[in-house]
Structures are given as structure tokens and as C-alpha cells.
MARKE-593238 format. One record per residue: x, y, z of N, C-alpha, C in turn; residue in three letters. Coordinates in steps of 0.2 Angstrom, whole numbers, plus 5000, padded with zeros to 4 digits. Layout:
<sebas>
XYZXYZXYZALA/...
</sebas>
This chain:
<sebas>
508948764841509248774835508848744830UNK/508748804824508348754818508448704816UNK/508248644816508448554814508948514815UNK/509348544820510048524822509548444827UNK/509048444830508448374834508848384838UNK/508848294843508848294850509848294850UNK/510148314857510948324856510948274862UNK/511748244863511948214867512448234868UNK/512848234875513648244878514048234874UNK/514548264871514848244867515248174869UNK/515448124867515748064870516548044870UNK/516648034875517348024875517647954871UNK/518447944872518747884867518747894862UNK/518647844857518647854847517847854847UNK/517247854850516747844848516447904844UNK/515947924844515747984837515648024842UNK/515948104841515948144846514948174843UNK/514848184850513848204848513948284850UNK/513348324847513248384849513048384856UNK/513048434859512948474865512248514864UNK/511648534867511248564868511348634873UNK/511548634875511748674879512548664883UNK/513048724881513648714884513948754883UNK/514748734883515348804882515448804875UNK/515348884871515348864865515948904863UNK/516148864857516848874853516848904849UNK/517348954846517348974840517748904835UNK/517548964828518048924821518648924825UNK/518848984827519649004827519848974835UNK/519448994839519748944846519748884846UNK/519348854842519248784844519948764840UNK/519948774835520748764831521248794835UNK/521348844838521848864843521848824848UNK/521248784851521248724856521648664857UNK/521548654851521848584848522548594845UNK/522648644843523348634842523848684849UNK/523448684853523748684861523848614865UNK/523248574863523448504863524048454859UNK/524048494853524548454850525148464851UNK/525448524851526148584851526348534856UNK/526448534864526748484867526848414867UNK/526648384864526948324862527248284856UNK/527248374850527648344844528348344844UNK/529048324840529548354840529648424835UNK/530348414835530448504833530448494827UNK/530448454822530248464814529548444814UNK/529148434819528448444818528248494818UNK/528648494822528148584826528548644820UNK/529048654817529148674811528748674805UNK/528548604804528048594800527748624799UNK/527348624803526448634806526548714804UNK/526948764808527148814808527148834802UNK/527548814798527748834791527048844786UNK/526548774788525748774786525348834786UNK/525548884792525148944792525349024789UNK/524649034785524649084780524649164786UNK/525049204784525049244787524849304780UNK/524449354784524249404779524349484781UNK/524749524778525049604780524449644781UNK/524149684785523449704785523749784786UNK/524249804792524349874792524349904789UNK/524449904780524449964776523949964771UNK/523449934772522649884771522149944774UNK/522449964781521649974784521550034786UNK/522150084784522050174783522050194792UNK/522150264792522150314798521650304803UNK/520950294799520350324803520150264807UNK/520150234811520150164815519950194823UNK/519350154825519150184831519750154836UNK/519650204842520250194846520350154853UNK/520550104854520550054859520450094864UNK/519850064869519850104876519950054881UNK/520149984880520249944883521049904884UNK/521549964884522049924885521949864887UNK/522549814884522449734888521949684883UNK/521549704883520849684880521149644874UNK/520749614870520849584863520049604858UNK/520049604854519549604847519949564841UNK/519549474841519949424836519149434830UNK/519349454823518849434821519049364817UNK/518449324816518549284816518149254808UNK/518349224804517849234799518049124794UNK/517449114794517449044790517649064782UNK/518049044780518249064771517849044767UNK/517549044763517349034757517549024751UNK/518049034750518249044742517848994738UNK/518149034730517748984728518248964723UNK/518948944724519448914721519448854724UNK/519848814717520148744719519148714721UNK/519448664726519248604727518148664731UNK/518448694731517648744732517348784727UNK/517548754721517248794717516548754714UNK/516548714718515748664716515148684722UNK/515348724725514648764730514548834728UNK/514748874723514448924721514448934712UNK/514048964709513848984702514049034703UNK/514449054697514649124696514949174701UNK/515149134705515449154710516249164707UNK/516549234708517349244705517549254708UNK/517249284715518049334721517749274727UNK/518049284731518349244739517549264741UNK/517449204745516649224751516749194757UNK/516549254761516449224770515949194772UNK/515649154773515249104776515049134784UNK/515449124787515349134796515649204798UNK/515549234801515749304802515649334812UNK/516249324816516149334823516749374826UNK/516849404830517049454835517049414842UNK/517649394842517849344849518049434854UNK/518049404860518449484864518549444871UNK/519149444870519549434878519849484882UNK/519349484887519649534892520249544893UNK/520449614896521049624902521249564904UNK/520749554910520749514917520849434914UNK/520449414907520749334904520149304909UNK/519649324915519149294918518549264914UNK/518449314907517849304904517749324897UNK/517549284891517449314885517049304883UNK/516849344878516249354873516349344865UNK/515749304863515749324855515349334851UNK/515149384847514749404844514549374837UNK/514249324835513949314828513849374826UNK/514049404819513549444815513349384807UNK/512649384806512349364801512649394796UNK/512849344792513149374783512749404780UNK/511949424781511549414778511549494783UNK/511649524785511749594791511849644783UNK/511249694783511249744776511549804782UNK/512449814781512649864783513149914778UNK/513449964781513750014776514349984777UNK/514449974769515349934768515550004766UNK/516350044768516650084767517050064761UNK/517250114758517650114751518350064754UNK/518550014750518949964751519349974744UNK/520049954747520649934741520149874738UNK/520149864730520249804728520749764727UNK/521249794728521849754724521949754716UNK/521549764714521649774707521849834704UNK/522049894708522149954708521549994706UNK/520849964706520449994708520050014719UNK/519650054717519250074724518550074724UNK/518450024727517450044728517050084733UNK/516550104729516350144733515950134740UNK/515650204744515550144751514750144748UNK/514450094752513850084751513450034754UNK/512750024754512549964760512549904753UNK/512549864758512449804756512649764761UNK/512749674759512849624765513349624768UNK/513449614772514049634778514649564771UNK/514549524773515049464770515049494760UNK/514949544757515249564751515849604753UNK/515949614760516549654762517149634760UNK/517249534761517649514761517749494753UNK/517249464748517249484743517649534739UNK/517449584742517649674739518349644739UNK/518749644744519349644747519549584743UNK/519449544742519649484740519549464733UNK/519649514729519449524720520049504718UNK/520549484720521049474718521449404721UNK/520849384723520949324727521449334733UNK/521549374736522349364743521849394747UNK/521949354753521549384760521749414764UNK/522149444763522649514767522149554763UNK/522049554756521349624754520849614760UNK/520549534758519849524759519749534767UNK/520249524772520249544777520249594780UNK/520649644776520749714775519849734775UNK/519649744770518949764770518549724774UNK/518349684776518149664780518249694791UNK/518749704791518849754795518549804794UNK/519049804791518649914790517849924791UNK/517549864788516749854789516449864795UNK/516849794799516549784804516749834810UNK/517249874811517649914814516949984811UNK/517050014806516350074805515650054808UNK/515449984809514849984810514649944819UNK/515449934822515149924829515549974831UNK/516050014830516450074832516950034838UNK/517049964836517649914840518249924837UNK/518949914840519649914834519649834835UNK/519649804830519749744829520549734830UNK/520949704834521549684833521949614831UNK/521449584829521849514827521149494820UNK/521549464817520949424811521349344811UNK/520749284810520849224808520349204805UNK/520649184798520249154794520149074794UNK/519949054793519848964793519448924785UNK/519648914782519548874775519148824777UNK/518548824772518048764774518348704771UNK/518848704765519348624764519648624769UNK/520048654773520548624780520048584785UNK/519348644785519048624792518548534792UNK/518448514783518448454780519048404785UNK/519548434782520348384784520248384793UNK/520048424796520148424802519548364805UNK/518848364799518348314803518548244800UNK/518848224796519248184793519648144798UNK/520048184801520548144804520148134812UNK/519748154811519448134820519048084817UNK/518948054811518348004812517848014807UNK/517648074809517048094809516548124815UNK/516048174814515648194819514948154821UNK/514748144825513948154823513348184824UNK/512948194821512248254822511648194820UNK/511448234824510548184828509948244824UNK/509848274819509548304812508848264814UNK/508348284819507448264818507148244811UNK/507448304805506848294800507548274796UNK/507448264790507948254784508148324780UNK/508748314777509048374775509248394771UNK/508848424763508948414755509048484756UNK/509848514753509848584751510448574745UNK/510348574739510548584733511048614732UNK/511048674735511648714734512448724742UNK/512048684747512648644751512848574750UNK/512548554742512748474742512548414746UNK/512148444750511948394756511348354758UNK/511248274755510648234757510648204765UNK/510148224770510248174776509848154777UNK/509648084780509148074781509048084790UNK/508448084793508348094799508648054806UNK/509048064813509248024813510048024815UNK/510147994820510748004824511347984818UNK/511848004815512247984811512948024811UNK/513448004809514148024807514248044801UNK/514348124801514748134795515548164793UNK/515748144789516348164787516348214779UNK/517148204777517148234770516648264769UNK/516248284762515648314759515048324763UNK/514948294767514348294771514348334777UNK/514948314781515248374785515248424783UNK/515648464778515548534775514648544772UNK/514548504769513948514768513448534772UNK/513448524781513048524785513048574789UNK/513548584790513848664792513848744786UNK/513648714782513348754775512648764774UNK/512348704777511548734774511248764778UNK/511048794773510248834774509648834775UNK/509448814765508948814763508448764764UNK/508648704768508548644765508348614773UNK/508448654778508348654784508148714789UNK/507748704793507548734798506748794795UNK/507048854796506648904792507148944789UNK/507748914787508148944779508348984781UNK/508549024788508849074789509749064791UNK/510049104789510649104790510749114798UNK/510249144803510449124811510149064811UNK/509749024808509748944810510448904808UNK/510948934802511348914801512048904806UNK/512148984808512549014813512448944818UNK/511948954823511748894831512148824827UNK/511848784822512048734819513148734818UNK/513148794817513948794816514248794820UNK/513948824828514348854833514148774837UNK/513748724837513748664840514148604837UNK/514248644831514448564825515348594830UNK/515548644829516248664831516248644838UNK/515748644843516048624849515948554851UNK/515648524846515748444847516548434844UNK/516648484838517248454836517948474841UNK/517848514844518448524849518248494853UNK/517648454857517748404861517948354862UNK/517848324852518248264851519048274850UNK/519148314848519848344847520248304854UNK/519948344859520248334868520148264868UNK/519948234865519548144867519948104865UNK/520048114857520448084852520948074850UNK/521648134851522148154848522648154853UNK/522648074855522948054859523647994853UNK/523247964848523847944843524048004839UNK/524847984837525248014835524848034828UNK/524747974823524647984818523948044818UNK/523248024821522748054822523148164823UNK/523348154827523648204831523948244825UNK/524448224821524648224814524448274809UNK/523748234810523448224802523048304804UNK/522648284811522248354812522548394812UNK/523048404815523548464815523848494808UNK/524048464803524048474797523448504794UNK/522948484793522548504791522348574795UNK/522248594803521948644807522448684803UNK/522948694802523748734802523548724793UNK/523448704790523348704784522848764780UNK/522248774786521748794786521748874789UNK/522148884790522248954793522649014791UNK/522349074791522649134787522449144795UNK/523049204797523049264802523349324801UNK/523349384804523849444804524249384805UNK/524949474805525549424805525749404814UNK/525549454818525649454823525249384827UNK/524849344823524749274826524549224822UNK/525249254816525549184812525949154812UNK/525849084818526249034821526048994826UNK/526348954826526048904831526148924839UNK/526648954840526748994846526249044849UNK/526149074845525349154845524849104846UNK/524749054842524149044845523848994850UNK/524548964851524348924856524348954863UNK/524749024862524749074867524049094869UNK/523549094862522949134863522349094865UNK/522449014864522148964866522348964874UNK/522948974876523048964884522649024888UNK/522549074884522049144887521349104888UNK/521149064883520349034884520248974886UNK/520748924889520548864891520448864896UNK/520648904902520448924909519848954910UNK/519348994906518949044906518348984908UNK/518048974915517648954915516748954910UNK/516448874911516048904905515448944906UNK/515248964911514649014912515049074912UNK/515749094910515849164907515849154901UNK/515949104899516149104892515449134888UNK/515049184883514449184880514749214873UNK/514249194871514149154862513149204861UNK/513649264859512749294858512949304849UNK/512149324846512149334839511949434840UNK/512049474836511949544838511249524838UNK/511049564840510149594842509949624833UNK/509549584829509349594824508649584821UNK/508349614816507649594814507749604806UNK/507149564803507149554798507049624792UNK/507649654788507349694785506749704782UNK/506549664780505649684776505349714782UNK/505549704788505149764793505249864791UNK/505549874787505949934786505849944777UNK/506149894774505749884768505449814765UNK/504849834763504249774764504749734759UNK/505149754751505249724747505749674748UNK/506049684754506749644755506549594761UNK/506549514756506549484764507049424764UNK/507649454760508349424760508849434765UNK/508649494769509149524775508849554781UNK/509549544784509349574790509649634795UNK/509249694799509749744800509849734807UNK/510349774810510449744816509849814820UNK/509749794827509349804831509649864835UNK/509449924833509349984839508950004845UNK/509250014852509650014854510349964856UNK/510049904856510349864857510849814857UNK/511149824851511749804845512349864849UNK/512049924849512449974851512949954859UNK/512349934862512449914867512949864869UNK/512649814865513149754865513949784863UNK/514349814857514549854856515149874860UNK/514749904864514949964868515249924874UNK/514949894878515249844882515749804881UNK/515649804874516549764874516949794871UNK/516949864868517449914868517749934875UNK/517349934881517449954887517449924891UNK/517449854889518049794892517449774897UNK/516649774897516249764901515849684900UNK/515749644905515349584901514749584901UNK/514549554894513749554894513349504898UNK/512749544897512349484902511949464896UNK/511949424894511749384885510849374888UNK/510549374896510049364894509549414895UNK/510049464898509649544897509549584890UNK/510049554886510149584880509349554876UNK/509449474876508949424874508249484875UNK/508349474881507449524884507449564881UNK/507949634881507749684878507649684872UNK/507749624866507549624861507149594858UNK/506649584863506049544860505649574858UNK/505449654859504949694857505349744851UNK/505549724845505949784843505749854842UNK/505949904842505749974838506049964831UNK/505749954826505849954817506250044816UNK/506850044813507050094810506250134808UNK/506050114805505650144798505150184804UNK/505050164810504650174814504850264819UNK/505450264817505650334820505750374813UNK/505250424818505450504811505450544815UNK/506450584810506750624815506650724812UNK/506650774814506950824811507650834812UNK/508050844809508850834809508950924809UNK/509150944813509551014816510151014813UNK/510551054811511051064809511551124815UNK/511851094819512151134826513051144824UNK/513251134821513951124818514251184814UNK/513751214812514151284808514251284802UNK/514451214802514651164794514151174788UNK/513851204782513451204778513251144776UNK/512951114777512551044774512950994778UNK/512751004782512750944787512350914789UNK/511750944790511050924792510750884785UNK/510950914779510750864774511250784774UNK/511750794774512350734775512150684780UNK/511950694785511650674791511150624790UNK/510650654785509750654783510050574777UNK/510450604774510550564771510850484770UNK/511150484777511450424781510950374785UNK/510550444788509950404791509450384786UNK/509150424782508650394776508850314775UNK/509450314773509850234770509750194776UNK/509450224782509750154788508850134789UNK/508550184785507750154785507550214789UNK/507850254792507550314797507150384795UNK/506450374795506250444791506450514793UNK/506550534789506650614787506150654787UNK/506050684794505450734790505650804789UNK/506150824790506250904788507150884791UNK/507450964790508050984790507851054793UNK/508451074797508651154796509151154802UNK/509151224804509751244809509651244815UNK/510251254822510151274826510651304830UNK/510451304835511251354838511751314838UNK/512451334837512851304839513051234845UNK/513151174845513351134850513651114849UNK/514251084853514651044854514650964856UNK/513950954857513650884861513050884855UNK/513150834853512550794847511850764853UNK/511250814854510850794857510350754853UNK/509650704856509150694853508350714858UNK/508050734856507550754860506850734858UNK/506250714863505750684860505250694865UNK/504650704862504250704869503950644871UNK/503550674876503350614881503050554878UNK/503250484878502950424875503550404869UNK/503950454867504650424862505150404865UNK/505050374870505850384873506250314869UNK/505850274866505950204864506250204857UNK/505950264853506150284847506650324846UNK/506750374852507450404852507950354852UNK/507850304859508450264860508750244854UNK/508250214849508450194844508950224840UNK/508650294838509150354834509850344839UNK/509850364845510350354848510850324849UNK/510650284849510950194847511450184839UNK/511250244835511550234829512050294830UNK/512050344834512550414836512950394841UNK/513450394839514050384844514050424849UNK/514050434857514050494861513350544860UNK/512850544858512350554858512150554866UNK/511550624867511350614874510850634873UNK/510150604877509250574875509250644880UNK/508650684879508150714885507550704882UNK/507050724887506150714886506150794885UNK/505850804882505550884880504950894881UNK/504450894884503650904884503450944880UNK/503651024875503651054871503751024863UNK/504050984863504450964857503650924854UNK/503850924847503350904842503150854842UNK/502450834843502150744843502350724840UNK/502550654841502650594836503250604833UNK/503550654833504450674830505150664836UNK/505450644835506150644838506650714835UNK/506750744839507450814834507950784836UNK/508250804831509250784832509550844830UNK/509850874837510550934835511250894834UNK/511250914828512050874827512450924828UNK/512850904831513450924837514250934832UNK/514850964835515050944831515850914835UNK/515350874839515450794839515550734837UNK/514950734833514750694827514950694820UNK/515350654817515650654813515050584808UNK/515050644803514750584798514850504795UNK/515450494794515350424794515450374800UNK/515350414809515050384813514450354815UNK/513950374809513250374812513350294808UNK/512750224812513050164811512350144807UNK/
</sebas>
């Protein structure tokens, strides 16, 4: 992980809880689910009221519209999971010109049926996907369009309340992995301050030193404990560390959080410490309404405490830097075809990944920009094949031509001999799509008959 240096065990008793190098990793949202699994039993009942009362619940139902892909995994869970950013109150001194709500961390926790084994997907905020048209709350509607994955919750959150910004935010990530997200938790970067606060402080072992301006944050190199401002600050930089990527960001947040649930289990043994975290984790939290409570979630921390750690995997989607696609943009990044799809797919269908097959397969990427397709029109529908072209052109996929074909029902993609790596990719972005080799089919092209299976704003 970029400049995060050397880690050590985390450490038991009141001493400085250390990073981990390799272990069982935690989310924002489970690791606060963990510890107040910890605390729930041994507070009384005007605590445990308290605490309860603490947690923001937000109405999402009439938020998120009809068209929603559809759970193939009874039992299953999809929690997304997202770090807050606002820029209100005591946050308004890490962003300029910053008006509406910002997500920071952006992840898709998924608990199986079985409760043997979960997964969770980082997507980089910094992911150039199609955000669909979203309420603003303002009684205005935006239109859909690409841009950063994390403007989703922005959009939604113009009005500042995160039942929008969640709202849209869903809606995004549900169009673009074809998952039904069923739970949302948000975590407030000022709560998750109060939460390092009362443990002490953390500490991080940072190799080089650490100036980034716009996370507030000076460190120098070198094993140390941080708290307050420094804390948040460390879990916020970028710029000022590694190679300034938001997935060097990502590893650094996912270590900083499992020291901090380590120390949690170490610690929160005195009443008052136990308290004060609690307050603050409970302070810090928006959910649906369905796991707004201290009951739901301690319920959903008891599904993950058992889950041995070599089930537990902690992958980022399969991505590469958009300037591969277009040279001008070396601010973002798109996610990787076939592979992302993949990922996906298996947890739609309640399957576990194997995180270091995934890894392999994407070491060599095929670049969008790198397939050009002819787009068939098979559907009947006039101008499908242009709507089609036009979905694809925006994801970086050349267009070389259009026109018709016979009627299908099955959305095919076909390619001659040597394409089969280019097709997957196309494929990869068509839900239900099915590959053949053609030895006739024209060099260097992949053809697509659109079926009328294929519903245009399924193409990812």
C-alpha cells in the first residue's frame, strides 16, 4: 500500500493499536457494527436507548423508482457502504467551493445466504461511470450522464439530506454493477474522528513523510499516534502521499479501519472509553430505515464476526486509468472489461470470489478504446442500433458502422479468430450476451446483434 511503510500486529491493552500488513479486513460500516456488538451487552437500558436514539435513519423507498435489477440471491445481503463527506459544520475547512454533501469511500459489502463467507468491493470515487437521472430534492431532475462515480451522492444530496444522496447513489451503483443493493450506511468523517478520540489514538508507521494541503495533514516519517485532525487527515490523503491515486487512498483507509476495530476489541473494556466510542460510532451513522438501530446492527455485525478470515476478501474492482481510452483525462479511472463484470456477477449469484484469479486476470488489460464494433440492429425497434452506438461510443468503444439484421431474441457478439479478448470485453458491458468465433466475420472488428433482450440502459 502506497506510503502507509513497515506494519505491525495490532497491539493489545491501552497501548497504540498498529496497522496490520496483511489480515482480515474491515469495513467503515462493519467495523462500527463490531464494536457496538461489543458495547450493546454491557450497557443499561437508558444507554442502549441513548445510543439508539443517536442513529440517523433515512426513507429511501420512494427515492429509488421501479426499474431496480432483481435479487437472484434470495438470503443474500448487498450493504453499500459509503464514508460522508459533507462539507457542513465542522467539515467545511477540507473543501473550496464545495456546496452539496461528498462521499469519500465508496464499497459494496455482500453477505452470503450461507453467512460462511463475504466480500467487498472498493469502487474508486474517482470510477468515470453513467450516473442515471436522480431527484435532486430541490424539485429539480438531472440528467443522466457520465462522470465520477462519488458526484452521485453529491447530485442526491443538493439539499443536503442523505436519503437523496443515498438515493442517487444507489441508483448509480445498482445501473452500473446490475447488483440490488439492499441496505445503505453512511459514516460521517467527524464521528469517525470521535471514534479515534476515544480509543486514544491509532498508530501508523508512514516510511516517508506526509504534506498534503488539502487533507490538512503534516507527518513526519516514522512510527507515531494519531488522533483528532491528524486522524482524519490521514485517512483523506492523497496528494501528498504515495503516487496520489485515490486506490493508494482506498488500502490506507481499509488498514487504518482494521487497526481501529482491533483496538476497539482491546480497549472498550472501561465503561467510560466504551461510552464515549459508542457515542460518537452511533453518532456517526445514517442508515435505511430497516438498519436504523442498535438492534439491526448488532444483528448484522453477529452475521460477520464468525466469518473466518481467509473468507473474508476485501478486493478493489478491476480498473485502469482512463487516459488509456482518452489521452486527455489522467484524472479517472474506468472500470476493467471483462472482469469487473465478472466480479459482479458472482455476487449477484451468491458465488465467492477468488480475489487472486480476479488480480491475474487483470494484469494484462484490453483498453475500451481498443475494440471496434459494427452494432446490428436485431430488435425491429428503429434506431436501436444508433442508441446502442451511442452508449458504447461514451464508454470509449469504437463505432465503426451500424445497420440491421434479422430478428433475435439473444443479443450476440461475434469475432474472428484472434478477437476473442476484445469481444469479452464488449460482452462484459451486455448483460446476457453470448460470444462465438466466426471465421468469416470481418478482421479486426467484433459485430454486435442487438437482441431484444438488451435493454438500452443495461449496457454498463
Amino acid at each position: 500500500m502506497s506510503g502507509s511503510g513497515r506494519r505491525r500486529r495490532a497491539a493489545g491493552g491501552d497501548g497504540p493499536a498498529r496497522l496490520t500488513k496483511r489480515g482480515r479486513y474491515l469495513l467503515w460500516g462493519a467495523g462500527v457494527c463490531s464494536a457496538l456488538l461489543l458495547g450493546v451487552a454491557g450497557v443499561g437500558a437508558w444507554v442502549y436507548n441513548d445510543l439508539n436514539d443517536n442513529i440517523h435513519s433515512a426513507d429511501l423507498d420512494d427515492k429509488l423508482g421501479g426499474n431496480r435489477p432483481v435479487n437472484l440471491s434470495p438470503g443474500s445481503k448487498n450493504i453499500l457502504v459509503v464514508g460522508s463527506d459533507s462539507r457542513d459544520g465542522d467539515n467545511a475547512k477540507y473543501g473550496k467551493g464545495l456546496t452539496t454533501m461528498q462521499s469519500d469511500t465508496l464499497m459494496v459489502l455482500h453477505i452470503p445466504a450461507d453467512r460462511k463467507w463475504a466480500a467487498a468491493v472498493s469502487l474508486p470515487r474517482d470510477s468515470w461511470v453513467r450516473i442515471p437521472s436522480c431527484d435532486r430534492g430541490d424539485g429539480s431532475t438531472s440528467d443522466p450522464h457520465h462522470f465520477k462515480i462519488n458526484e452521485s451522492f453529491a447530485i442526491g444530496g443538493t439539499t443536503g439530506e442523505v436519503a437523496g444522496a443515498a438515493a442517487c447513489t444507489i441508483k448509480t451503483v445498482e445501473a452500473n454493477t446490475g447488483l440490488r443493493i439492499d441496505h445503505f450506511v453512511s459514516v460521517d468523517f467527524q464521528g469517525f474522528k470521535g471514534m479515534v478520540n476515544a480509543l486514544g489514538g491509532i498508530e501508523i508507521c508512514p516510511e516517508q513523510a506526509i504534506h498534503d494541503e488539502k487533507a490538512h495533514l503534516d507527518l513526519e516519517a516514522g512510527c507515531q499516534t494519531v488522533r483528532d485532525e491528524q486522524a482524519l487527515g490521514y485517512v483523506r490523503a492523497r496528494y501528498g502521499v504515495g503516487d496520489g491515486s485515490d486506490v493508494g487512498r482506498i488500502g490506507r483507509q481499509q488498514e487504518f479501519m482494521q487497526a481501529l476495530a482491533d483496538k476497539a476489541r482491546s480497549k472498550l473494556t472501561s465503561p467510560s472509553a466504551l461510552y464515549g466510542f459508542l457515542q460518537s460510532a452511533t453518532k456517526s451513522l445514517t442508515t435505511d430505515e430497516a438498519l436504523a438501530g442498535i438492534k439491526p446492527l448488532s444483528g448484522l455485525a453477529s452475521e460477520l464476526k464468525d466469518i473466518p478470515g481467509d473468507r473474508l476478501t476485501f478486493l478493489t474492482v478491476p480498473h485502469y486509468p482512463r487516459e488509456a481510452d482518452v489521452p486527455g483525462d489522467k484524472a479517472n479511472v474506468v472500470w476493467q472489461y471483462p472482469q469487473a463484470a465478472e466480479v459482479f456477477t458472482a455476487l449477484a449469484k451468491d458465488r465467492e470470489i477468488d480475489k487472486k484469479r480476479v488480480e491475474e486476470d487483470a494484469k494484462d488489460p484490453v483498453y475500451a478504446s481498443q475494440v471496434r464494433v459494427q452494432v446490428l440492429n436485431g430488435t425491429g425497434v428503429p434506431g436501436r442500433a444508433a442508441a446502442v452506438s451511442e452508449r458504447l461510443t461514451e464508454a470509449g468503444i469504437g463505432v465503426v458502422g451500424t445497420g440491421n439484421a434479422e430478428k433475435s431474441g439473444r443479443t450476440t457478439v461475434t469475432y474472428p479468430p484472434g478477437l476473442e479478448r476484445r469481444a469479452a470485453v464488449l460482452a462484459g458491458r451486455l448483460p446476457g450476451a453470448q460470444t462465438r468465433e466466426d471465421a468469416e466475420a470481418t478482421a479486426g472488428v467484433v459485430t454486435l446483434v442487438v437482441g431484444t433482450d438488451l435493454a438500452v440502459d443495461d449496457i454498463r
